[in-house]
Every structure is written in structure tokens, then in C-alpha cells.
C-alpha positions as CSV (number, residue, x, y, z in Angstrom):
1,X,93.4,59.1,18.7
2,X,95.9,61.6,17.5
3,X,97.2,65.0,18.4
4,X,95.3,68.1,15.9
5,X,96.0,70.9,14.8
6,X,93.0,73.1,14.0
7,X,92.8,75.6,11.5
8,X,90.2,78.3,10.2
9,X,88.8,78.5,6.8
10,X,85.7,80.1,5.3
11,X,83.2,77.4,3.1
12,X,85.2,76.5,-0.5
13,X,88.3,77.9,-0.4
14,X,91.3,78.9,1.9
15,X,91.9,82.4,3.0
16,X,94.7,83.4,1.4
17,X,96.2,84.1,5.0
18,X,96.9,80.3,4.8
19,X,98.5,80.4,1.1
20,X,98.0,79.1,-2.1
21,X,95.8,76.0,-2.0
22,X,98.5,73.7,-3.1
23,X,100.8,74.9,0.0
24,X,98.1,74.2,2.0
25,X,97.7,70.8,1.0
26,X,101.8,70.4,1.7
27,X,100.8,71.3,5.1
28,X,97.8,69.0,5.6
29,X,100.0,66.1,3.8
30,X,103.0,66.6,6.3
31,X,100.6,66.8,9.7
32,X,99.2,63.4,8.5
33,X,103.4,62.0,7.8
34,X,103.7,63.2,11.6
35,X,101.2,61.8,12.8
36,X,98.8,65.0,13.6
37,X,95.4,65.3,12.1
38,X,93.9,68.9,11.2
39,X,90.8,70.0,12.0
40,X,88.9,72.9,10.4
41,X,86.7,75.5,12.5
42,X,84.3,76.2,10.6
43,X,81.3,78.7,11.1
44,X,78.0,77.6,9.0
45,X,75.6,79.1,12.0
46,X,76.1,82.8,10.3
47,X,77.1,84.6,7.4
48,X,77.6,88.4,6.3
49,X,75.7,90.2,3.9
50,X,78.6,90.1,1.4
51,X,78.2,86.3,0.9
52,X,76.5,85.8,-2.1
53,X,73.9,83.3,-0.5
54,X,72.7,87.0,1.0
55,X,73.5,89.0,-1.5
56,X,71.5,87.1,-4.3
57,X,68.4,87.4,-2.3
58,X,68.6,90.6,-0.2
59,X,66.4,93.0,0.9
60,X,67.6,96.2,0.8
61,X,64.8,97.8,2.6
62,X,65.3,95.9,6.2
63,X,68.9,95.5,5.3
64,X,68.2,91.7,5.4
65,X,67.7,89.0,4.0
66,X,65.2,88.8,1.8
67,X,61.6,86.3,3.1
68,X,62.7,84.5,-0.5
69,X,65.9,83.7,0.3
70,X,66.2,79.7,0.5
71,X,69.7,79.7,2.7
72,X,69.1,82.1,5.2
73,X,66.5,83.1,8.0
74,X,65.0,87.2,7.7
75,X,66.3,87.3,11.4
76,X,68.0,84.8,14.0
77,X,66.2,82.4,15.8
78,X,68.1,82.3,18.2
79,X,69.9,84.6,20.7
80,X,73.8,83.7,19.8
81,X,73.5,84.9,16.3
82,X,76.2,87.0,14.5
83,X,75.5,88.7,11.0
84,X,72.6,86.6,9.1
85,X,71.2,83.3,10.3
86,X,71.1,79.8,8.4
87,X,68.0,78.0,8.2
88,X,69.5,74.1,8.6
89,X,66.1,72.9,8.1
90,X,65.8,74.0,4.0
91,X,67.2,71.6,1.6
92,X,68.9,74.2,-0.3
93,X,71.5,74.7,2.7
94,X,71.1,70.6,3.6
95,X,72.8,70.7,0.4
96,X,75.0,73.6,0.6
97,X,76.5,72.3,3.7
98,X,77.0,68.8,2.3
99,X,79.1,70.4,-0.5
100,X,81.3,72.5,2.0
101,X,81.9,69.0,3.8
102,X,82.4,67.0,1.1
103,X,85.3,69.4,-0.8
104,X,87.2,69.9,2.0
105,X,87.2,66.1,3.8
106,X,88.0,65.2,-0.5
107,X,89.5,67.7,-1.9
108,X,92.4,68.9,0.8
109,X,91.4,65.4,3.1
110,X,91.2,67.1,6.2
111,X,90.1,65.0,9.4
112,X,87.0,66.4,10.3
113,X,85.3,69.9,11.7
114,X,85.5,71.5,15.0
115,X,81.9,73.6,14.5
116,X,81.5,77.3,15.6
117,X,78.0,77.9,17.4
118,X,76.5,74.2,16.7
119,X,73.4,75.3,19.3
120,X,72.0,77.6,16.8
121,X,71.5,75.0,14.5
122,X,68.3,75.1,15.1
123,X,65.0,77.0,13.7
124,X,63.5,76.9,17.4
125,X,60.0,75.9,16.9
126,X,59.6,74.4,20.7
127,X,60.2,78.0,22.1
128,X,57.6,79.7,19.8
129,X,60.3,81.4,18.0
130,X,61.6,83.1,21.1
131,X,65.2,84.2,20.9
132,X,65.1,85.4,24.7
133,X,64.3,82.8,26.8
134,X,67.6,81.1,26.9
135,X,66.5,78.3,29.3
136,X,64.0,77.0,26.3
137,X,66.8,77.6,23.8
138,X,69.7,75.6,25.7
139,X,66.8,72.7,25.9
140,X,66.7,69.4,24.4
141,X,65.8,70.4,20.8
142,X,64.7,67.3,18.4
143,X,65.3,69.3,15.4
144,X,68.7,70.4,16.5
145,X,69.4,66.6,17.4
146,X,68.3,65.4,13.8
147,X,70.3,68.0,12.1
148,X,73.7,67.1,13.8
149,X,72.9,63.4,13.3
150,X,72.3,64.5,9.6
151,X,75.3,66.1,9.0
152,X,77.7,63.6,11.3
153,X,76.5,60.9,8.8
154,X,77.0,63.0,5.5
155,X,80.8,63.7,7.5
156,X,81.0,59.6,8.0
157,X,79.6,58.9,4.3
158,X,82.3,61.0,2.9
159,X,84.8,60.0,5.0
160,X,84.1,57.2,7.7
161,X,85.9,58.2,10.9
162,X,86.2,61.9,10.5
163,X,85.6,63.8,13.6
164,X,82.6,65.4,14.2
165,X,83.6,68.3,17.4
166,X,80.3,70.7,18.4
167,X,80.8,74.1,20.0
168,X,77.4,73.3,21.7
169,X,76.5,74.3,25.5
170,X,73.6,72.5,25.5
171,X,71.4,70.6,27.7
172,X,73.2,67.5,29.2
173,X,70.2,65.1,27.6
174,X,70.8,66.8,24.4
175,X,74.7,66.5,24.2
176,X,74.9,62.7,25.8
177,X,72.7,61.5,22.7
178,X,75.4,63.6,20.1
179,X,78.1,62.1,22.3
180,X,76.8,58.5,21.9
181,X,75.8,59.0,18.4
182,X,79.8,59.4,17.9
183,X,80.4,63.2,18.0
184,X,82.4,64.9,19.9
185,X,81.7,68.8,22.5
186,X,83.5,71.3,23.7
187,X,83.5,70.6,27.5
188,X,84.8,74.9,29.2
189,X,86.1,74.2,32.8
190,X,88.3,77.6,32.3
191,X,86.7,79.1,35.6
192,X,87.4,76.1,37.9
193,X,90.6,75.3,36.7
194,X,91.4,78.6,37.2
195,X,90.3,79.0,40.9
196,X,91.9,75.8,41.3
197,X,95.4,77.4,40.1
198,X,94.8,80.5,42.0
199,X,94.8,78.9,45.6
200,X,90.9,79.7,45.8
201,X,89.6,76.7,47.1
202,X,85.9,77.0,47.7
203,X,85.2,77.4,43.2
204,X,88.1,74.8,42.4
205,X,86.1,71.6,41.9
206,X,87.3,71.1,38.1
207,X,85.1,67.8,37.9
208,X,83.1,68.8,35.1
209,X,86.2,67.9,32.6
210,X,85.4,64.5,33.4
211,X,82.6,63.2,30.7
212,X,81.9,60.8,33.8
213,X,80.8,63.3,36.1
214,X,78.4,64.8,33.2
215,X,76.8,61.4,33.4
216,X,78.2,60.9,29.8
217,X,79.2,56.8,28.9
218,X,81.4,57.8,26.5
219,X,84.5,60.2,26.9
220,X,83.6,62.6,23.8
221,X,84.1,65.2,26.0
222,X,86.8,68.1,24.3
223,X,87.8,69.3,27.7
224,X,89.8,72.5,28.1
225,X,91.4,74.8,30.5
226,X,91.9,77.8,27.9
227,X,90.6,78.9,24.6
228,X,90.1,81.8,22.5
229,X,87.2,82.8,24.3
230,X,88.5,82.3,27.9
231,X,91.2,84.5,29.9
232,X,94.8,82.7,30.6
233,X,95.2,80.6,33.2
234,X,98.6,82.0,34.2
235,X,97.2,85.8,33.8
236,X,94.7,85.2,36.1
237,X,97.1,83.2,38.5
238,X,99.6,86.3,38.4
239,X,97.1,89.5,38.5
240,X,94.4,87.4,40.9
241,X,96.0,84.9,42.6
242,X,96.1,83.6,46.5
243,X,98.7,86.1,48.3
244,X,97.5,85.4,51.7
245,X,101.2,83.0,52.1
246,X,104.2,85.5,51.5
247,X,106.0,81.8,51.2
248,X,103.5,80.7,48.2
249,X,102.1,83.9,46.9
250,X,101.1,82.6,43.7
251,X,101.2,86.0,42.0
252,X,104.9,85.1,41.7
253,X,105.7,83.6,38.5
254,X,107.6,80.4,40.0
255,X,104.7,79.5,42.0
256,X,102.1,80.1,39.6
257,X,104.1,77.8,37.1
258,X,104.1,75.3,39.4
259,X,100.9,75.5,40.6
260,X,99.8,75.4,35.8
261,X,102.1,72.0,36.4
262,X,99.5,70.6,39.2
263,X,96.2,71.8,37.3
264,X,97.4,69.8,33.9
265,X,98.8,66.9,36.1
266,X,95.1,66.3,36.6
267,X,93.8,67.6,33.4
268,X,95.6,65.5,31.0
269,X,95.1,62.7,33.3
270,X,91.2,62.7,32.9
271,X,90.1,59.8,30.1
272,X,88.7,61.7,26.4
273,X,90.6,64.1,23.9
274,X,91.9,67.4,25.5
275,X,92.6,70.9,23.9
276,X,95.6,72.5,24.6
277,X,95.1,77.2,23.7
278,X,98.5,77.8,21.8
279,X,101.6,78.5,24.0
280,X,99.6,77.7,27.5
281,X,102.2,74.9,27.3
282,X,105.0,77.9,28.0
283,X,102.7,79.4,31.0
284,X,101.4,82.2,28.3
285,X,100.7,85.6,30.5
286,X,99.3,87.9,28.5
287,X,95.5,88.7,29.0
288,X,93.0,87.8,26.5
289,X,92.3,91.0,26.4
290,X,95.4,92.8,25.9
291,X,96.1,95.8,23.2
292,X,98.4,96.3,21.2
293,X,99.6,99.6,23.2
294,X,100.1,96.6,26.1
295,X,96.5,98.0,28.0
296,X,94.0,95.7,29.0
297,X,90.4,96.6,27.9
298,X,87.2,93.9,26.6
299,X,87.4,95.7,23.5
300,X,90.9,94.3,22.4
301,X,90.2,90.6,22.5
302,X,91.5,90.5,18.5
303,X,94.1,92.4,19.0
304,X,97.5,90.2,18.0
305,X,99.0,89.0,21.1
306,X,103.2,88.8,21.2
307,X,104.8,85.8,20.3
308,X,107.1,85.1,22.8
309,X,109.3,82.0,21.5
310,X,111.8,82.7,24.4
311,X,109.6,81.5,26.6
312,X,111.1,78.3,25.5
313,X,114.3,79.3,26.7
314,X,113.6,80.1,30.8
315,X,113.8,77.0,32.7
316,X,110.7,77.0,34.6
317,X,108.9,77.7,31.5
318,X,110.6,75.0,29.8
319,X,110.2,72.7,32.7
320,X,106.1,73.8,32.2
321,X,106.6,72.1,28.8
322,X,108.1,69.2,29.4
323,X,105.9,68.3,32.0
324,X,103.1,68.8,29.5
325,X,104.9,66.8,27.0
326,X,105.5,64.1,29.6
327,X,102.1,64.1,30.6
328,X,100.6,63.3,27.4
329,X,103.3,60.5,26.7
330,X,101.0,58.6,29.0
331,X,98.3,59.2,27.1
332,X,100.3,57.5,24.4
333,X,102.1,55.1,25.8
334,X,100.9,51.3,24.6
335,X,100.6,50.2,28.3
336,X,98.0,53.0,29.1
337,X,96.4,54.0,26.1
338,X,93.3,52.7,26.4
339,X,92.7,54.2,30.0
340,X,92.4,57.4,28.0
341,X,90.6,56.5,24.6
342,X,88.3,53.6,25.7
343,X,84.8,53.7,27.8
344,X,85.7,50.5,30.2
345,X,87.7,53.0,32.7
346,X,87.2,53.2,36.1
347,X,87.3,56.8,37.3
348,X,87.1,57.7,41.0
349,X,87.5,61.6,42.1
350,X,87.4,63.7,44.9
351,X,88.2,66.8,43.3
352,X,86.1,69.4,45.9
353,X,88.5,70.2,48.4
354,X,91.9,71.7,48.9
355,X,93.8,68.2,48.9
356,X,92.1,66.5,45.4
357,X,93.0,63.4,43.8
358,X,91.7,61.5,40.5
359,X,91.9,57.4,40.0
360,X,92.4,55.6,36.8
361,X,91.2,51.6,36.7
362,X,91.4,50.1,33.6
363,X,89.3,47.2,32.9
364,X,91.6,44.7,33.2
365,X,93.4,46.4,35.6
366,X,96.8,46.6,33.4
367,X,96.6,50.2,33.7
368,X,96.4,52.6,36.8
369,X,97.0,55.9,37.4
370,X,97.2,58.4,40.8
371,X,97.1,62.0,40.5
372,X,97.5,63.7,44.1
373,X,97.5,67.6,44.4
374,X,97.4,70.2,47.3
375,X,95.6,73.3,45.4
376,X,96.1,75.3,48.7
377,X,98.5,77.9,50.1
378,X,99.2,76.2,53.0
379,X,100.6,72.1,53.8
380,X,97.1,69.6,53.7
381,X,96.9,66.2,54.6
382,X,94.6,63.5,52.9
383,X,93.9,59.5,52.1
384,X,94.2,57.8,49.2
385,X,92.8,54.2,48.4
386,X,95.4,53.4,45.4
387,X,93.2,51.0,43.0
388,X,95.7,48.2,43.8
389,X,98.1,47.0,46.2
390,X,101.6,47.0,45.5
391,X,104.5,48.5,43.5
392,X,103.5,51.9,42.5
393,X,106.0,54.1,40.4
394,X,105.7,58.4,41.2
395,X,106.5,59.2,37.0
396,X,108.2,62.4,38.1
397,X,110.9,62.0,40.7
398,X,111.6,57.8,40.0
399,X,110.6,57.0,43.4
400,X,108.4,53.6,44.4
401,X,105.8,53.3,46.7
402,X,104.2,50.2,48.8
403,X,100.2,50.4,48.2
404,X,98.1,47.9,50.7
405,X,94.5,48.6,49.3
406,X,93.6,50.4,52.1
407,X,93.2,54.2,52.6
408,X,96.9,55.8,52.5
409,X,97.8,59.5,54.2
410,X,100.0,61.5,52.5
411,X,101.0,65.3,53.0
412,X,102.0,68.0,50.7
413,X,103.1,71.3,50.6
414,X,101.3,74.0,48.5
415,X,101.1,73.5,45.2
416,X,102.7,69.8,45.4
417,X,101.8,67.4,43.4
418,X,102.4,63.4,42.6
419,X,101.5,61.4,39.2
420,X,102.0,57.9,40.2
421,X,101.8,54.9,37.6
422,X,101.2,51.0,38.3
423,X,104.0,49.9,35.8
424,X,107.1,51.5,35.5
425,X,107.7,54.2,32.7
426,X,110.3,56.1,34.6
427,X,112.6,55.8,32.4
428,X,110.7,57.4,29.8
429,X,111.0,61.0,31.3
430,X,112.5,63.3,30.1
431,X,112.0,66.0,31.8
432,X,113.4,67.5,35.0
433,X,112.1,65.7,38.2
434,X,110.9,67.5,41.2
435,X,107.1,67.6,41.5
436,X,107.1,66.5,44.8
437,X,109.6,68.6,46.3
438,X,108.2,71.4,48.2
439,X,108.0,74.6,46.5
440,X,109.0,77.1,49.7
441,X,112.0,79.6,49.6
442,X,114.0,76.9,50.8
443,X,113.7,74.1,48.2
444,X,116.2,72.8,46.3
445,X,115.7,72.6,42.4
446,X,117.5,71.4,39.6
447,X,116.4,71.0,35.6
448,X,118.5,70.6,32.3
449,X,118.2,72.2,29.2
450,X,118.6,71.6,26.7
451,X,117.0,67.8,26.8
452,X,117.9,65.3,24.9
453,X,120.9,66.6,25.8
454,X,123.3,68.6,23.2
455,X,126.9,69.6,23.6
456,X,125.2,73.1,25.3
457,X,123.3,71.3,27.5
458,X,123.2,73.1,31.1
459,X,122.6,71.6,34.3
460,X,120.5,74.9,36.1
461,X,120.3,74.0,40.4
462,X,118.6,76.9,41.7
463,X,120.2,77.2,45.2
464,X,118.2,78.0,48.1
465,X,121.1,79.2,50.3
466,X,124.9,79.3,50.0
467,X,125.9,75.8,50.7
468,X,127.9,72.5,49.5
469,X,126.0,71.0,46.9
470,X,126.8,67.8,44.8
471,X,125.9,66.5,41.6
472,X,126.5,63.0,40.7
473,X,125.9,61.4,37.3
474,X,123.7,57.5,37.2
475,X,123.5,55.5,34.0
476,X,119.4,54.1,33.8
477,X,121.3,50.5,36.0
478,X,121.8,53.2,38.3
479,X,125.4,52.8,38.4
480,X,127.9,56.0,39.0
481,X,129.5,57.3,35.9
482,X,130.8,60.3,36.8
483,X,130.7,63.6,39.6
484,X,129.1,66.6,37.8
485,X,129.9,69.1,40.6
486,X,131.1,68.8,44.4
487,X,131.7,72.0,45.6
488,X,129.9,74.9,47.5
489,X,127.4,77.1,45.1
490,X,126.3,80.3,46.3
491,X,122.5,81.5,46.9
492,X,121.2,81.8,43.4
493,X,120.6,79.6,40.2
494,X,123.7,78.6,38.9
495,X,124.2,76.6,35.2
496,X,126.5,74.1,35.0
497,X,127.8,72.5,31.4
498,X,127.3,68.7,31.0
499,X,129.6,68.3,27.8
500,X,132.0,66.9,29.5
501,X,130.6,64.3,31.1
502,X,128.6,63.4,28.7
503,X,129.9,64.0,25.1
504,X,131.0,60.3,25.0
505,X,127.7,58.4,26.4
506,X,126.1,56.4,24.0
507,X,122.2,56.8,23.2
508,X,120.1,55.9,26.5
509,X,118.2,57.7,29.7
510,X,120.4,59.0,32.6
511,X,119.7,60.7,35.7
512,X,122.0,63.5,37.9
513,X,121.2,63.1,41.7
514,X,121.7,66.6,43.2
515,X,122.4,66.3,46.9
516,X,122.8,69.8,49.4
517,X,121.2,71.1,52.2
518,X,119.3,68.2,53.4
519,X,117.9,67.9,50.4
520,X,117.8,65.6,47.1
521,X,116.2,66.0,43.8
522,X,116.6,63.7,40.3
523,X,117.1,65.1,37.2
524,X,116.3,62.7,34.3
525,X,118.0,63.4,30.7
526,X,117.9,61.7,27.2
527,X,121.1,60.7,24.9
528,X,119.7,60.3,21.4
């Protein structure tokens, strides 16, 4: 499985938005040298009246399409419909479509579709035509069922292994038979896992992102927190979010970071392909809805939305990213690949209440994962039965644990969170460590940035309260290298450079152990 891009092109030819075709191609061709396949969303439910499929046969009249028309129904038949309707069950757009596959997969060897509105492919005869009765229409439809399967295999017969991903919202009967045949659905959890990031409890059970708790056997489940149809996670955390703890209001921005950090901990954890809304990596605040004039009203949702590349630059942004990034290098990683990407996974869950926590079994048990969260405001308590006894590894902070098999109590603060690993990629990291630490006025935090470390590389401690504070430098042996600070800092974040103590380290992982006010955190770096 790789990471995807996905772009948005209309039937035989790019918009010129994207460039001249042979640009585009450039594009496609680098994605593929970086390992990144690209996706096109397409839309072949609908189709304006300036499309010559309608405007060759048109009636004028009714301003529709004309009852002669061998592409396109006279009206929708179905309630989801925008413009003029397809009829996927005449031969003339059977083979229409085919064509639009077969250029595109050929021609500019794209990896596959992401398709708009795949639950109106359908001409509705079980609901006598009906385009209100929405219960009958989200049914198990055969025709629907036997054109996907008609079209995934035209996709595989052009080229085998393309993905097939539906924008579907169908009955779970319907999409477990698309899933098994080898496609791939859109899986919206936006509400939960925004409850969930809020601090509102009662709404934050987020299970449905796992394709096991769908009853689904295979995990062809596109799960997703955002998208273009869906409200930001960290908008809704900010405007909406639990205030009832002055300590952990989440409608401050630290918090509500923090809080994003726990919700993808668990997220990117869950087995199947993931979608990730552009710049929710970077905690992206800006409503959905937002115009231009910076007002929020329903009717702006295309209005263009800032681009705000510094984002990049503000440490718990940045730290955000990396744990992201760090995240998915599981999902990667040779040791636990196949926890993600293959159907013989053992998932356990208990995802309902405040204190949640997912379980990873792989089956050979090579690979194990532990993700432990507190989605409250205030401390909770809870068990955990690791899958194994033993040596587990928390991937954040470097820390071991001792598991016995049996049921294990742990206790976190709000919005704490734990990853834990049965073999050690520690070292990996490489970004800053602290997930566990509490996240009250009085914690103790530290990140760098730049990382892999450059000659401008900062070393940020954000200082609870004037105190003495040191900050020692470990090579990955863990032995001392070097003092980075020992002094007092004052109340505040303060940014310390790293160039001279590490200007002359060769290529390798390192850590800085920040010790102050009773309190310790890690801070992993890279030397490349």
C-alpha cells in the first residue's frame, strides 16, 4: 500500500488548472519515483447541460435531457443527483465510461479512481423509481452491485491492481460484497472523532473507523476524520470544545493540539488505508465554511481557504506533524506492516468511554500494538490486557514496560495519551517525546526544530514556572556527550541553539533529557 495523492479531473482531458498535459504527466511520473500513487476523483454520477453527451440530445422544452438521449436519464433517479443523471445501465455510457477509464489508467497511468456519488449508480427499479424514500435507496441494490463489479473489472482489465475507492454510504450488506470483491469506501467518522477531540464523551465512540466493527473481513475501509465535506477537527475543538476544566479547556489552542495528537494516535492505528484533508496534519483552524471576508456562513464552503505554510513553523503545530508523520512510520515499518494491510489482525477495542484503548494482534504475533487515551477533561483510570506478556516499548517517550497478560491499570491526565509497541522502534522517532506527560499549567515540555537537525536547530522547553532546569545530551548507547543547558530559565518558552553541541556528531539518533521541577521529558533528534 502506498501514500496518494488525489487529484480532480473532468472525463478526457485535464483542466487546465493542472497544466499542459505533458506537465501533468511530469507530476504523475515523479509521485510514482517517490513512491506516492495518484488517484483521480472523478464524477461520472452527473453532468451539466454543456457537456455534449446533453447537448447533442437536449430538450429544450423541459430544459432536459431529451427521452432519446442514450447517456443520460430525463430526470435523476435518485435523490443525491446534481445537474443531469447517467443511466449506467445503457451500453452507450457502459462504453463511455470504459473509455474515460481506459485513457486515463493508459494514457497518463494513474493508479486508480476515488468515485464522486458511487450510490447513484443506479437506475432504482426496486424502489419503483422513487427518489424520496431514502431508506429504499441506501438499500442493497443488485443493479448497483453489478455495475461496480462491472466497472472494477474493466479498472483491473486495463490495469490489474488499480484502486477501485466508492464514495458510497450504502447499506452495510451492499458495501461488504464491493469490499470483498476488492474495492475500496469511504468510511466518515468526522462527528465522533470530533466529539472525541472535544472532551464530549457520551458521542465519542469513533469505532466505526474500524472495517471490523462494520462486520467487514477485509479492511477496505477509507477511514477519515476530515474531508471536504466535513467541518475541521481543530475548528470545532477551538469554537465548541469542553471548557468545563479552566486547567484543560480545550478551546485553547495547546490543548486542542494535543488532544488532534490523541484522536490520530488511535486513528492511524486502526488496520486499512486512511485519508488524511490537506494541512489537518498542521491542526488547520479555519471553518469549512469560512468567506473570504473571514465570516462564517454555509454558503461559502468554496470559498478559497488561506494557506497558512507557517503553521509549519510553531512548535506545537510542528510537533502535530511529526507525530503524524511518526504515526504512519508504523504503518510502514517492515516489522508491522502487515498489522495494517493484511486481514489476519486481531483487533480488540473499547472505544465507548472516556478512558479508550485499541489492540493490535498480528497473526503470528510478531506485531502488537497499544493505543491508550483519556478523551476527558478530567484524570481517568482504566485496565488494559496487553496481547502479550513482557517487554513492551511506549514509541513516544522511550520508556519500557513489564506486561503479565493480565488486566493492567493505568491513569492519565486529560488528553494523555500512550502508543506502545512489542518490538522496539524507539529509535526511529523523530519527533519530540512527551505524550505521556501531563498536559496541566504545570507540565514541563520540550521539542526541537528543526529535525533532522540543521545548524538552526532550536531546542524550545516551554517552562512551567521560573526554575533550574537542565538539559543533557545522550548518544542512541545512551551515553553522555555533552550538557546543553544547566542553569535557571524563567516562566516562559525559551529556544536554545543546538549547533554547538552538535555541529560535529556524525549521522545517527540522539536524545536531550530535560530535567526541572520534578519533572523529566525526552526529546529525540536525527543527524542525517
Amino acid at each position: 500500500m502506498k501514500a496518494g495523492v488525489i487529484i480532480l479531473l473532468i472525463f478526457l482531458a485535464p483542466d487546465k488548472y493542472y497544466g499542459p498535459k505533458n506537465s501533468l504527466k511530469s507530476f504523475i511520473d515523479l509521485c510514482h519515483s517517490n513512491g506516492i500513487a495518484v488517484i483521480m476523483d472523478i464524477a461520472l454520477n452527473h453532468t451539466t447541460g454543456s457537456n455534449p453527451l446533453a447537448a447533442l440530445y437536449w430538450n429544450g422544452t423541459t430544459n432536459q435531457p431529451a427521452a432519446n438521449n442514450p447517456w443520460l436519464n430525463v430526470s435523476a433517479t435518485h435523490p443525491y443527483n446534481v445537474f443531469n443523471d447517467f443511466n449506467h445501465e445503457s451500453l452507450a455510457t457502459r462504453y463511455f465510461t470504459s473509455r474515460v477509464i481506459e485513457y486515463w489508467l493508459q494514457e497518463y497511468k494513474i493508479d486508480g479512481f476515488r468515485w464522486d456519488l458511487s450510490k447513484g449508480f443506479t437506475q432504482n427499479v426496486q424502489c419503483g423509481g422513487s427518489t424520496t424514500n431514502e431508506s429504499c435507496i441506501s438499500d442493497y441494490h443488485a443493479d448497483r452491485v453489478a455495475i461496480w463489479k462491472r466497472y472494477y473489472d474493466t479498472m483491473q482489465l486495463k490495469s490489474s491492481g488499480t484502486y477501485c475507492i466508492l464514495e458510497h454510504f450504502a447499506n452495510v450488506t451492499e458495501e461488504i460484497e464491493l469490499s470483498n470483491y476488492g474495492m475500496m469506501l469511504w468510511g466518515n467518522n468526522t462527528f465522533n472523532f470530533q466529539e472525541a477531540t472535544m472532551g464530549f464523551v457520551a458521542n465519542s465512540n469513533f469505532e466505526g473507523y474500524l472495517h471490523s466493527a462494520r462486520g467487514w473481513s477485509n479492511p477496505h475501509l477509507v477511514a477519515y476524520m476530515e474531508s471536504h465535506d466535513e467541518e475541521r477537527i481543530m475548528y470545532k475543538a477551538l469554537q465548541f470544545g469542553n471548557t468545563s476544566n479552566d486547567s484543560h479547556n480545550v478551546r485553547d489552542l495547546s490543548p486542542a493540539l494535543r488532544r488532534t495528537e490523541m484522536t490520530g494516535a488511535f486513528f492511524y492505528m486502526g488496520p486499512g488505508p486512511k485519508m488524511l484533508w490537506q494541512f489537518g496534519e498542521l491542526g488547520f483552524d479555519f471553518s469549512i465554511n469560512r468567506c473570504t471576508d473571514g465570516t462564517v456562513n454555509n454558503n461559502c464552503r468554496l470559498d478559497k481557504k488561506p494557506i497558512r505554510w507557517d503553521y509549519k513553523t510553531e512548535p506545537n503545530r510542528k510537533r502535530l506533524y511529526d507525530v503524524f508523520s511518526n504515526l504512519n512510520r508504523i504503518r510502514f515499518h517492515p516489522w508491522f506492516k502487515d498489522v495494517f494491510i493484511a486481514n489476519n489482525t486481531t483487533i480488540d477495542r473499547n472505544l465507548s468511554g472516556a478512558f479508550k484503548s485499541l489492540r493490535l494482534r498480528s497473526a503470528n504475533d510478531s506485531s502488537c500494538v497499544v493505543v491508550i487515551g483519556n478523551f476527558d477533561v478530567t484524570a481517568q483510570s482504566g485496565s488494559v490486557t496487553f496481547p502479550t506478556a513482557g517487554t513492551w516499548y511506549n514509541y513516544f517517550t522511550g520508556s519500557t514496560i513489564t506486561t503479565t497478560g493480565a488486566a493492567q491499570s493505568f491513569t492519565l491526565q486529560p488528553g494523555e495519551y500512550q502508543v506502545f509497541l512489542n518490538r522496539n522502534l524507539v529509535s526511529t522517532v523523530i519527533t519530540a517525546s512527551g505524550s505521556g506527560p501531563a498536559l496541566g499549567a504545570d507540565a514541563l515540555q520540550a521539542m526541537i526544530y528543526s529535525n533532522p537537525v540543521n545548524p538552526s536547530s532550536l531546542l524550545e522547553i516551554d517552562v512551567p514556572r521560573t526554575g533550574m532546569i537542565q538539559a543533557v545530551l545522550y548518544n542512541n548507547s545512551g551515553q553522555q556527550l555533552g550538557i546543553v543547558h544547566n542553569g535557571i530559565l524563567v516562566k516562559g518558552k525559551q529556544r536554545i541553539s543546538l549547533a554547538a553541541q552538535t555541529g560535529h556528531l556524525p549521522v545517527g539518533h540522539y536524545l536531550v533529557k530535560i530535567t526541572g521541577l520534578n519533572q523529566t521529558v525526552a526529546v529525540k533528534f536525527v543527524i542525517q
